[in-house]
N, C-alpha and C positions, 0 to 999 in steps of 0.2 A: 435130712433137714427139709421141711417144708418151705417152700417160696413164698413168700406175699404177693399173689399175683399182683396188686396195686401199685408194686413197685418198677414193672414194667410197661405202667402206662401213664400217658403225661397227664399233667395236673388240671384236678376242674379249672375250668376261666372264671374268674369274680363274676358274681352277676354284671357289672359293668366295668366292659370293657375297651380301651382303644384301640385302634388299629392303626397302628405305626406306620403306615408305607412309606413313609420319607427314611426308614432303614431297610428298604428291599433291596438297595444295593449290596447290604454285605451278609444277603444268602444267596448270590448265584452261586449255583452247584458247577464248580469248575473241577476238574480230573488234575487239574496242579496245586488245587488248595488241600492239605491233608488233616489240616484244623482249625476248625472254627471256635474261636473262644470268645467267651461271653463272661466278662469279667468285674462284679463291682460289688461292693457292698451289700448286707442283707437289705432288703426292702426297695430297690432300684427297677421290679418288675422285670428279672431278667429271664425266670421259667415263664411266665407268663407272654413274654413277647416271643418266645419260643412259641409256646403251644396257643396260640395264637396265627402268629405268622405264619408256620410252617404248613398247616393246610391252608391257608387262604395262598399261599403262594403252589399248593399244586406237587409239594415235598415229603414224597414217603419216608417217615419216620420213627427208627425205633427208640424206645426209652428204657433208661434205667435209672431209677431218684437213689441215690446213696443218701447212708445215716452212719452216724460214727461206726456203727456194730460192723459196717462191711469194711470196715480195717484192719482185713486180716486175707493173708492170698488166699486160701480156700475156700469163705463165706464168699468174699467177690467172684471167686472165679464160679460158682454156683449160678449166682446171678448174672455174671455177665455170656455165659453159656444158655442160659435162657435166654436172654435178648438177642442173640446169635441163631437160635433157634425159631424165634418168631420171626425174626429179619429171612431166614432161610425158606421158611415158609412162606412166608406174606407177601414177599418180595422175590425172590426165588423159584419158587416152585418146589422146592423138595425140602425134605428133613435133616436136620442135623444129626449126624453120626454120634451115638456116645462114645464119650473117650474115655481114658482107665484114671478116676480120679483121686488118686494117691502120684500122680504124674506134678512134677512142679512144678508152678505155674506158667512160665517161659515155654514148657514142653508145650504143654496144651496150649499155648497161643500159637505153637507153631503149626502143632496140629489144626486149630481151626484154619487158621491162615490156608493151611495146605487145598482144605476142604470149600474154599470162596473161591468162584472163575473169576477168571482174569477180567470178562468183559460180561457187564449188566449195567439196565438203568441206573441213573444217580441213585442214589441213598444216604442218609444220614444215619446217623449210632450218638444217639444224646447221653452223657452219662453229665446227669443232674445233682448239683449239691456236691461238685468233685472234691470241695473243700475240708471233704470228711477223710480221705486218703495221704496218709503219710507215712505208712509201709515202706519203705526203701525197696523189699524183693516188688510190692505193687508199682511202685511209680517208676523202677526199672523196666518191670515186665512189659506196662502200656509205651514206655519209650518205644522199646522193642515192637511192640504193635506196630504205633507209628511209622517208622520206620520202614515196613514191608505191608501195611492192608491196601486194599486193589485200589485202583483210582478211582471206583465210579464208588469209591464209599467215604464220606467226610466224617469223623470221626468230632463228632459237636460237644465242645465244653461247658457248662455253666458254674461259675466258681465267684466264691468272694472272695480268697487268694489268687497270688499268681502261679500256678499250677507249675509242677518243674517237669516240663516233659520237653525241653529243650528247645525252647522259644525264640531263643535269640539267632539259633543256627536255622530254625522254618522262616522266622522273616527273614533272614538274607537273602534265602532261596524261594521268597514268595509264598511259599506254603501255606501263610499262616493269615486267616482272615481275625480280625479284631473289633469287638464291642467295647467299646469300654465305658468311665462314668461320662464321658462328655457326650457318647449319643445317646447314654440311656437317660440321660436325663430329661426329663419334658420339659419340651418347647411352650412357646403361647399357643399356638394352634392345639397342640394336642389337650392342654390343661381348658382351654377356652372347651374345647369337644368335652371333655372329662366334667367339667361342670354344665353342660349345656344338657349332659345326660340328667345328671342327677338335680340339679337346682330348677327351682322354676323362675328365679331372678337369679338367675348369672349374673355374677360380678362385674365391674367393670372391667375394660381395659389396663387403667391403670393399677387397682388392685391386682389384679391379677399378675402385669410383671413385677409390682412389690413383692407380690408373693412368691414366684419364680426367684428376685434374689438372696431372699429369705432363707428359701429352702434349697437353694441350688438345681431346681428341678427336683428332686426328691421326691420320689412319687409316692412315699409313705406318707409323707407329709403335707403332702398335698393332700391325701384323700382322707388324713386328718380334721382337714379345713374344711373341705367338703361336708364330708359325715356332719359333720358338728354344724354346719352352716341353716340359717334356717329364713335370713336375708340378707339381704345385699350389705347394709349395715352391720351384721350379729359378721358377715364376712371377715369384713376389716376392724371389728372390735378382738374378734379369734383374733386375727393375724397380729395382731400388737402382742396377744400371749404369745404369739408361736417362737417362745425359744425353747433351749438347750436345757433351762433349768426349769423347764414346765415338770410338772410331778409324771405327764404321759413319759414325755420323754427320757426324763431322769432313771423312770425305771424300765424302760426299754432298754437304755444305751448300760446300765448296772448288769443286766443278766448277758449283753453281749459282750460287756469288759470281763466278767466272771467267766463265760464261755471260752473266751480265746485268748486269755492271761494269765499267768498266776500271780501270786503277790508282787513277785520282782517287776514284771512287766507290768503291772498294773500301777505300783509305784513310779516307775520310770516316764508311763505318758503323762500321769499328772505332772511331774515334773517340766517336762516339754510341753505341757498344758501353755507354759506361760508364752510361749512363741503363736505370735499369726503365722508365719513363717518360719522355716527353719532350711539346714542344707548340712550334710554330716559335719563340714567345719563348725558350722554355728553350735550346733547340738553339743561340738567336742567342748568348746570354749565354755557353753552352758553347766557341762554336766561334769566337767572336770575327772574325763574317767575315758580312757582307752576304748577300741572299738565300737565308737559312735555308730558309723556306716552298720557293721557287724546288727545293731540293735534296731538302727532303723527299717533296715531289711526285713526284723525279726518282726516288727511293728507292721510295714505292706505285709508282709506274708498272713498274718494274723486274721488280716479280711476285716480291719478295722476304717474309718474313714479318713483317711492319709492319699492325699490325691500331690500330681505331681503337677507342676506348673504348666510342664508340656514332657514331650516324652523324653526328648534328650536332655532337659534338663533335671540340675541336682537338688533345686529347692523344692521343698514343697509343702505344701498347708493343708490345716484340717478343714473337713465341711462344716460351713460355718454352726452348724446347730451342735456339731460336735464339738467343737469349738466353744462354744457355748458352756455345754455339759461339762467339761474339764476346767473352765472358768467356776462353775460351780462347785463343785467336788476340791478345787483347789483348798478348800477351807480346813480339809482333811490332813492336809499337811500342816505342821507345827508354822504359829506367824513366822517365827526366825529364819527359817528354812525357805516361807515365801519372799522376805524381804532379799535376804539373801539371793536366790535364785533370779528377780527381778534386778537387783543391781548388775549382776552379772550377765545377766541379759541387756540390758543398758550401755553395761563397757563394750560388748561385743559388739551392736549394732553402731556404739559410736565409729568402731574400731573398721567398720564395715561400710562405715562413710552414711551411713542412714540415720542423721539425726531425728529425724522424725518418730522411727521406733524407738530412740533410746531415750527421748522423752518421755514418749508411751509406756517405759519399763520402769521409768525412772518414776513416774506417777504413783506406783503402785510398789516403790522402794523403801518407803519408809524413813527417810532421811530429807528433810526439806531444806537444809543448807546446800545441799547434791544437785535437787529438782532445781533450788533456786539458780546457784552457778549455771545449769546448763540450759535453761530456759532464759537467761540473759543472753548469755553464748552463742544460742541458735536460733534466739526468738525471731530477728530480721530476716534470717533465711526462711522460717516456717510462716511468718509472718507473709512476706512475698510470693509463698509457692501456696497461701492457701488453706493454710492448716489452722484453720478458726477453731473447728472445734476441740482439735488438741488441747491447743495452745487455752482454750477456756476451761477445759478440765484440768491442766496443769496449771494455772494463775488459782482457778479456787480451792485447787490442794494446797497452795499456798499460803491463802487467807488475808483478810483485807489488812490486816496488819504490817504484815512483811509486804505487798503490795505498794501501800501508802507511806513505808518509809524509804520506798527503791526507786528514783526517778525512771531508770529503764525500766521497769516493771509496772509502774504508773500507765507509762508510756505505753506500753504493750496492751493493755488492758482495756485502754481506752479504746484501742483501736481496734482490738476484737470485741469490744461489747458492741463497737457501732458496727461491725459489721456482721452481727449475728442480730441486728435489729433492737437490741435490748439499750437505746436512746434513754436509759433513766441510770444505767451504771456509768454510760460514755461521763453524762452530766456529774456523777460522782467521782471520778479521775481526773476528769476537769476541778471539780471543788477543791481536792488534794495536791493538783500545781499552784491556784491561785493562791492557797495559804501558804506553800514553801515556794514559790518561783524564785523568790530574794535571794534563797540560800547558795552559797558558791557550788555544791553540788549539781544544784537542778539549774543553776543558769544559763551552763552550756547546752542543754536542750532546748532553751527560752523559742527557737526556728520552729522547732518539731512539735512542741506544744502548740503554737498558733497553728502548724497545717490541720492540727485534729481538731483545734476549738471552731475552724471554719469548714472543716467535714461536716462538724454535730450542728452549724449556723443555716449549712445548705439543707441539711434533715428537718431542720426545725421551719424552715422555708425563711428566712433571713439572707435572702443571698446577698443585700445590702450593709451585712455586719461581715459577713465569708470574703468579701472580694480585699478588703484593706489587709486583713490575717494574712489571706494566701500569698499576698503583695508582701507580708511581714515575714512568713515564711523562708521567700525566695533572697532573703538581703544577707542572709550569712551560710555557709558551708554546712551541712547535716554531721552531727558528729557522733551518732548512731544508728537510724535511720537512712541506710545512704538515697533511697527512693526517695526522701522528703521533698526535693524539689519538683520530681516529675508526679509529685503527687498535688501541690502544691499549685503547679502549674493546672493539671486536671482540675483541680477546684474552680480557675478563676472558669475555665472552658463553662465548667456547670453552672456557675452563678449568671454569665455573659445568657447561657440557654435559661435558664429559669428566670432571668429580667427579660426576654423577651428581643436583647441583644442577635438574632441565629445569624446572622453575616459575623461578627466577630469573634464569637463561639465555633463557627466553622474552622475561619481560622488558625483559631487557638491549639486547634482539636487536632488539626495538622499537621500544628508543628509540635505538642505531647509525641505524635506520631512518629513523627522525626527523630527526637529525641531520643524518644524508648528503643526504635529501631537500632540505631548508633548505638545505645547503651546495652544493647541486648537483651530488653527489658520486653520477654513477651508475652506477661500476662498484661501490662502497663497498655501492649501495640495494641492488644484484642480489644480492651477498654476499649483505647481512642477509634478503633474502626466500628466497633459497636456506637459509643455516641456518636461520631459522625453519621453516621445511618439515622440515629434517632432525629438529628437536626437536618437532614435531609429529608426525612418524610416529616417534621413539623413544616419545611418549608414548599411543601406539595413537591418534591422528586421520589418517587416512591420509586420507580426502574433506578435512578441512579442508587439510591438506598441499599438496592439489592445488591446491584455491581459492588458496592461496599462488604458489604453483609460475606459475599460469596471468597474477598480476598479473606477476613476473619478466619472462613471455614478453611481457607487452605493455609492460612498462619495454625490453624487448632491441629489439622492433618499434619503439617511440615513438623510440629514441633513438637507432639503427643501431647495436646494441652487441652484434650475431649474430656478427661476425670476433672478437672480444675473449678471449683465452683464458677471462676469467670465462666467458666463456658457458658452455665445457665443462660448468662445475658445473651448472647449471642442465639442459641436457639427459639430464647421468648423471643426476642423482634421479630427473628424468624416466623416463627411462628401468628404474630401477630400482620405481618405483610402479606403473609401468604393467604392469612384468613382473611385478610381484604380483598384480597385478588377472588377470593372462594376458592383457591385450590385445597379443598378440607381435609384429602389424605396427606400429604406433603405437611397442611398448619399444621395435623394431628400427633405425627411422627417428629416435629421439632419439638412441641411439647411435652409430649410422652422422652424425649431424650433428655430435657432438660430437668424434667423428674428425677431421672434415671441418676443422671450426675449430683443433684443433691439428696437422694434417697438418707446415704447417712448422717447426712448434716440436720435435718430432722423437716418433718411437713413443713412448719413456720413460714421454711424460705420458699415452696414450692406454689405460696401464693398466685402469682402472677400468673405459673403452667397451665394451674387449672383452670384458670379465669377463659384465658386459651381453651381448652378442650371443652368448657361450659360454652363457649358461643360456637365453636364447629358440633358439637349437638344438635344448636338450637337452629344452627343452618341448617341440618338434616332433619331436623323435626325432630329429635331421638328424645321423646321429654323423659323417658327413664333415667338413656345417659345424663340427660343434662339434670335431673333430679338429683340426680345420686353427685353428682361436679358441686351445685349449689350448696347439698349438705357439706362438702370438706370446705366450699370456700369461707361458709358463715364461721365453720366449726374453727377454720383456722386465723380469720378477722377478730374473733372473740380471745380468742389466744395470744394475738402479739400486739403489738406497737406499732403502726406501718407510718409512712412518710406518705401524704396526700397521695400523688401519684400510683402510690401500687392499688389502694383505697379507693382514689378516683375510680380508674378503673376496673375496680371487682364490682364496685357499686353499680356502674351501669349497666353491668352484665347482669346483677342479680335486681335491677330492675325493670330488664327486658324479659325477665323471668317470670317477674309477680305480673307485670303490664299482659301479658303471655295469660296467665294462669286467673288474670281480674281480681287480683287478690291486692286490693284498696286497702285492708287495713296495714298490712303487709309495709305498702307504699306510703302510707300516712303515719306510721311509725319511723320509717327512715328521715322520713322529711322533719320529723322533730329531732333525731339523733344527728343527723350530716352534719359534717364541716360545712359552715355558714358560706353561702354563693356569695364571692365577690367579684362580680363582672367589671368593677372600675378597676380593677388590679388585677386581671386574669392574662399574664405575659406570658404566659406557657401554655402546652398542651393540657399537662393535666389541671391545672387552675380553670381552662376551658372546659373540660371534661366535665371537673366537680358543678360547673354553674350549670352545664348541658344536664346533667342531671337533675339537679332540683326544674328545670323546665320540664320535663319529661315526666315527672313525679307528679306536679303541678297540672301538666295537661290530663293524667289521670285521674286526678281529683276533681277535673273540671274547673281550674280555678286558670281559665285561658288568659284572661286578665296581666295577671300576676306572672303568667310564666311569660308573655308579648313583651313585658316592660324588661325583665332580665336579658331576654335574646335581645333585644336593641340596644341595651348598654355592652352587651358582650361585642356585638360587629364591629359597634364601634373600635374597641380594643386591636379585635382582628383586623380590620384594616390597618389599624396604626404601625402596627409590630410588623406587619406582611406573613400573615398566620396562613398559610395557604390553605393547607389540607384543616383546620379546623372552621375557617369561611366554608368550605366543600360542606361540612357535619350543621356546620350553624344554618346553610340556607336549605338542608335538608329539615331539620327541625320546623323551619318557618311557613316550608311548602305544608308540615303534620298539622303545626299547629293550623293554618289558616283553613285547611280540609277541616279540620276539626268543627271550626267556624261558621261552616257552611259557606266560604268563599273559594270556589271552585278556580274562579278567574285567579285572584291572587296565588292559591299553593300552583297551580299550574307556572304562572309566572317565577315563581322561587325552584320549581322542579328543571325550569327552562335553565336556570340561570346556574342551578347545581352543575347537572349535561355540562354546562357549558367550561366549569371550573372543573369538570373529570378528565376533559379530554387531555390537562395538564394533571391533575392527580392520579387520574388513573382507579378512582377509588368504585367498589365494587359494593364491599358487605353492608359498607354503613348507609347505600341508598336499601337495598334488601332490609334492612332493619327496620325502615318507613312500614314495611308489613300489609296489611289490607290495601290503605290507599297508594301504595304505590302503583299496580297494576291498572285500576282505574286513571288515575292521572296519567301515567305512560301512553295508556288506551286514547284519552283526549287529546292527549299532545300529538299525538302522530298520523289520529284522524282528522284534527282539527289544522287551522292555516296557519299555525307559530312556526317563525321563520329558522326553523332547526338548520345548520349547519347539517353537511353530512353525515362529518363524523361524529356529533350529536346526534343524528337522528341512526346511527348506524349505534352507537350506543347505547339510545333507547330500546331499540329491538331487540338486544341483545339482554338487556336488564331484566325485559319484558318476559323473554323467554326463561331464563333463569327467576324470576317470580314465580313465572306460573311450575316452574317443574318444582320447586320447594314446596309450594300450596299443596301441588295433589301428591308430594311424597311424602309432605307433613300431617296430609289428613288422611292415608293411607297409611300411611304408620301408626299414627294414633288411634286410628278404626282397627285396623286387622291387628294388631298384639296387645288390646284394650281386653281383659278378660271377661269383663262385661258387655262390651259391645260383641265380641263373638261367641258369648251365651245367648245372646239376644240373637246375632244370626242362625244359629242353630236352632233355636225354640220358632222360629217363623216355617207357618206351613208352606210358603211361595216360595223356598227356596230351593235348591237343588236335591233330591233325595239321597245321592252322594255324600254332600256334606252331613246330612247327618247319621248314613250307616257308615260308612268311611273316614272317619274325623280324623281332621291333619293334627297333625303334633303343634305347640305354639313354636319351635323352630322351622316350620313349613306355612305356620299362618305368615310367619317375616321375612320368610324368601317372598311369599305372592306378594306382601304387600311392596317390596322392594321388584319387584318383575314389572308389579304395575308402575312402578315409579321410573321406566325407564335406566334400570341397575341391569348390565352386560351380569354374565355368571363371574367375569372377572372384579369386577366393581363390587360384587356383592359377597363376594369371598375378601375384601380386602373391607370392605364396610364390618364385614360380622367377623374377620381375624381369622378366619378358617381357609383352608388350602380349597381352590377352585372343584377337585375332586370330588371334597365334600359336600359341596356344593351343587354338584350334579349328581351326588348321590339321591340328596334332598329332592332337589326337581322330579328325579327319577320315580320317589318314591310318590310325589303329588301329585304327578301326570298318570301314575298307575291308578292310586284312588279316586281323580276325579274322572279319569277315560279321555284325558285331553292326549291331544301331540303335540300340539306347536306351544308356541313360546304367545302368540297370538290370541292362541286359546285361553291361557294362563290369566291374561292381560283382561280379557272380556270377560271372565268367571268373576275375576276380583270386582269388574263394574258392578257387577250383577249384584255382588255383596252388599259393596259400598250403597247401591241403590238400595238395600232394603233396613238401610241404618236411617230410623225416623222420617223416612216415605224421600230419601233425598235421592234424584237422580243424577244421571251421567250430567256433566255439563256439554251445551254445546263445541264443536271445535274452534278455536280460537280463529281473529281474521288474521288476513295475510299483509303487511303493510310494506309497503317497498323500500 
């Protein structure tokens, strides 16, 4: 028989590819490890991180790629006899003896065995695609290998099964190194490198870990997204298709269900199709049939995507795309078969104490007298822990009929459509009490209906119709709702903060606190320590805010309460304090988590995150990031229904944006759309907010006038209420506007007077958002005789300096990954002859421009998501092409650039001011 030579050597690398080192730890070549296995699903990159790895780490190795044909001990023992012989050679020094090959296979391993010294350098023996071996005398025989080959040889597995060569008995004894799906999966950093190769607008951050939990790391799938990508947009319009039942994948996951199943088995996953979960009991109780374990075993072995929760544990679930696929394909079973199956799945998970899933089964059971019973049943516990959007897909299986006749169901509805934002169905549940309240059915609810009618009154911004309700609420015992009072109570806290009440909303908010604490209510606690923060930083305590904020985190830690949509809340403030302070990687990563926790609840709610990440962009100058933030925020403002507040708020971000970009008409169209500015009624932040905005709008229209009159009725406000930290916002507006005016004296006077209200606020971003004349003013103030306080004037320096380094890292940024602007640098004769025979990559135009900006290699690896390594790979590579050394050098090339962008030179060094 002929060999394929090709079969004993390892596989071409993709044209692009990553290089994993955050897995170098699990190929040291130890003399106690005697197998390395590399174990997961097709398409997880696991030959390739092989032949990859293995020379960049300096690892002589030999290969053999198995295919079904070598499942047979004589064809294998041919090939693995060559690989033995090249290992003998290449590695060795000498030739392998032939042996008498009619000898059985066991023979001839021992013979080789015989024929290998005891002592040589490490080596490896890769036998690739082991998944194809099911020989009994084969997987005996390599046992037997196992067992006796020399220590300085690691016998390396690649497999999409769990290979049976006695696993369980080498991990006891340490022997045994392991890969599995959880390291082969891609990280951000590597998927961030993997698209940085191939895209010329890499995605964002945020996309990106959407897409991460999409695909689970799945590097098929990933490079899916990529291929197909062709901008940052066509990215995240892809990723919306990227499921299970796309037609790519549909017929991928068909020829590997055909590969490793036959009918019976093919039948049986769809059937456990209907599990997120499962664990051999559940499976039993499912499938109503004897050796469950027996089948699921038969299922991991298969090399199908069946991942385990963790190793010692019994449950375990599909990935979610396959998952997906078997949702799809479920259609192929008879409906009765599916109805059935889900009910049964339903009694099990009730039976299992998880009414959550057996709602979930029950949805898709076909019996709506069943759904109805157990969605009354379990509504206030799903209700309480969270589970909106279940609980919204099991009410509109229902239908407004059976709804509108069920006072608990009524009830339930209301209370998920208000907090899924959808304020026009709340108003419809409401419509359905007012007409039956009378009846003796719905009268014992008469409490529970007022706390919802004064939820949807606080939404509606009525807090003067909410506060008598919540009062109404709290006068008789909840006789379904047992949270109704501590909800009830939280209202008046909200309506006390949105009149402009914050001393008796404090309060309030502390004793909800109390309450829920005692009651063990602790999605209830995390609320109240989240509002109390909010009414701590409306009342200028931004440090005490935090000390708040930081118990929440350790009530969310103590109690596993990180999944819980409340959490969101908690990470946006976060996230919003911190972007005060300018701590931008810290704002970034509260944001980015609190995405993370409503990913499945759908974008709608993740409004607020991004409004967050659009302004730690726009602190960094990133106007791509903050492009691409701005497209999801409109894209999702256009989509819901929001409460002033979330609205205040996006708006001003997205008109520091147009203000940023001079895009007047931009700004002249919002100013006909906004919620009308009422500065004689603005008792809140965000009521402050919305008016600060049409001011801001106004000064870019030029129409200075009209925006002077607004901020003088607003102060007034703010004085009266004691608004602290929005007095801070409004006398910074006064110092813009009056700069605007050409009164130099006066915005100095309002900049003196901010200083002076920070050194109680503490507030940072929103003097920074002043923009151009901020630095100039600060300059005057500190040169000039204004009787600054220390810690004013220690302040001001401080501000001063944090302007000027956003200035040149915002116009560093924008010059150096501007494709235009570095077409133009390169077409100029005056500039380095380097740059133009040596042309950086635009991942190297964004290190310089961040090097110039004062970004350590650690700053700039946590700026672009990439491991510091990478980082200095980059450097390494810029400082070869332009013939620099120092980091100095880097710093002065970039002037020289930036100097040749429309004849602008370096600026002077700034003064010194004491």
């Amino acid at each position: 028989m002929t060999l394929i030579q090709d079969k004993l050597l390892p596989p071409p690398l993709p044209p692009i590819t990553v290089a994993r080192e955050r897995l170098n730890a699990h190929f040291t070549l130890d003399d106690h490890v005697r197998l390395t296995l590399v174990q997961a699903p097709s398409g997880y990159g696991k030959s390739t991180l092989l032949a990859e790895r293995l020379p960049a780490l300096e690892q002589p190795a030999i290969w053999l790629r198995l295919e079904p044909q070598d499942d047979a001990p004589e064809r294998f023992a041919r090939y693995f006899a060559a690989a033995l012989g090249r290992l003998c050679r290449e590695h060795l020094g000498f030739s392998l003896v032939p042996d008498d090959p009619s000898a059985s296979f066991v023979s001839r391993l021992e013979g080789w065995l015989t024929t290998l010294p005891e002592q040589a350098p490490p080596c490896r023996l890769v036998l690739d695609e082991f998944e194809h071996l099911r020989d009994p005398a084969l997987i005996e025989g390599l046992r037997y290998w196992l067992r006796h080959q020399p220590r300085w040889l690691t016998l390396t597995v690649i497999s999409r099964s769990h290979p049976d060569l006695g696993l369980a008995g080498l991990r006891l004894r340490g022997e045994l190194e392991e890969i599995g799906v959880d390291a082969l999966a891609f990280d951000l950093e590597e998927s961030r490198t993997l698209c940085a190769e191939q895209l010329s607008f890499p995605p964002s951050r945020v996309s990106l870990e959407r897409a991460l939990r999409r695909t689970g790391g799945w590097a098929m799938a990933l490079n899916w997204l990529v291929e197909r990508t062709t901008t940052t947009a066509s990215f995240d319009a892809l990723m919306e298709r990227l499921e299970g039942s796309h037609p790519d994948f549909v017929a991928w996951f068909d020829e590997l269900m055909h590969e490793a199943l036959d009918d019976a088995g093919r039948h049986l996953i769809r059937q456990l199709g209907v599990l997120e979960r499962f664990s051999p009991h559940l499976a039993a109780r499912l499938l109503e049939g004897e050796g469950a374990r027996r089948c699921l075993e038969a299922l991991e072995h298969a090399g199908l995507f069946i991942q385990r929760d963790d190793a010692h544990s019994p449950w375990r679930h599909f990935h979610p795309l396959f998952a997906q696929y078997l949702r799809y394909c479920r259609n192929e079973l008879p409906r009765a078969e599916q109805y059935r199956l889900h009910r049964r799945a339903s009694q099990a998970w009730l039976a299992l104490g998880d009414p959550a899933m057996a709602v979930a089964q029950m949805i898709e059971g076909g019996d709506p007298e069943a759904l109805a019973g157990l969605v009354e049943q379990e509504g206030p516990a799903l209700l309480g822990g969270g589970q909106y959007t279940l609980l919204a897909s099991a009410l509109e299986a229902l239908g407004d009929a059976r709804l509108a006749a069920t006072p608990r169901l009524t009830l339930l509805y209301g209370w998920v459509s208000h907090a899924q934002y959808q304020f026009a169905r709340t108003e419809r549940a409401i419509g359905w009490i007012e007409e039956q309240l009378t009846r003796p059915d719905w009268q014992p609810l008469a409490p529970e209906f007022a706390a919802l009618r004064a939820q949807l009154a606080i939404n509606q911004g009525h807090a003067d119709l909410a506060a008598p309700l919540a009062e109404q609420a709290l006068t008789q015992a909840a006789q379904y709702l047992d949270a109704t009072p501590l909800t009830a109570a939280a209202i008046l806290c909200e309506s006390r903060f949105v009149q402009g009440q914050l001393d008796d909303s404090l309060h309030r908010v502390r004793e909800v606190a109390r309450e829920a604490r005692e009651a063990g209510d602790d999605q209830r606690l995390l609320w109240a320590h989240c509002h109390e923060s909010e009414t701590l930083v409306a009342q200028g305590h931004l440090q005490a805010a935090h000390d708040v904020q930081e118990r929440a985190f350790e009530l969310m830690r103590e109690r596993n309460l990180q999944a819980l949509p409340i959490a969101e809340f908690a990470y946006r403030i976060r996230s919003q304090l911190l972007w005060e302070w300018q701590r931008l990687d810290e704002a970034e990563q509260a944001a980015l988590d609190g995405i993370a926790v409503l990913d499945r609840q759908g974008e709608h709610w993740t409004l607020q995150c991004h409004v967050c990440l659009a302004k730690v962009a726009l602190s960094r100058g990133d106007r791509a990031q903050c492009a691409d933030h701005v497209r999801r925020i409109r894209k999702i403002l256009a989509q819901g229904d929001y409460h002033i507040d979330w609205r205040a708020n996006a708006h001003a971000t997205l008109l520091t944006w147009w203000i940023g970009q001079g895009d007047r008409d931009a700004i002249a169209q919002w100013l006909r759309e906004a919620p009308p500015a009422a500065p004689d009624s603005a008792s809140n932040h965000f009521a402050q907010c919305n008016v600060r905005n049409h001011v801001r709008a106004l000064m870019a229209l030029d129409d200075t006038e009209a925006a002077r009159d607004l901020l003088k009725r607003l102060e007034r406000q703010t004085r009266r209420l004691g608004l602290v930290t929005d007095a801070n916002r409004n006398r910074l507006c006064l110092a813009r506007l009056a700069w605007q005016e050409g009164d130099g004296a006066e915005a100095r006077q309002h900049l003196h007077q901010a200083l002076s209200l920070a050194a109680h606020t503490t507030l940072v971003g929103s003097f920074l958002r002043l923009g151009e004349p901020l630095e100039a003013l600060l300059d005057e103030l500190l040169a000039g005789e204004a009787a600054l306080s220390s810690l004013a004037r220690q302040r001001a320096c401080h501000l001063l300096e944090l302007a000027r380094r956003h200035h040149d890292r915002g116009r560093a940024l924008r010059i150096l990954v501007d494709d235009e602007a570095i077409a133009e640098i390169v077409s100029r004769p005056d500039v380095p002859e380097l740059i133009r025979t040596s042309p950086l990559t635009r991942r190297e135009w964004q290190i310089l421009a961040l090097i110039h900006a004062g970004l350590s290699n650690e700053q700039i690896a946590e700026r672009l998501d990439v491991a510091p390594t990478t980082i200095k790979t980059h450097i390494r590579s810029l400082y070869q092409k332009q013939h620099i050394r120092r980091r100095d050098e880097a710093v002065a090339l970039a002037d020289r650039l930036l100097a040749h962008i429309h004849g602008e030179i370096a600026a002077p060094p700034p003064p010194a001011y004491a």
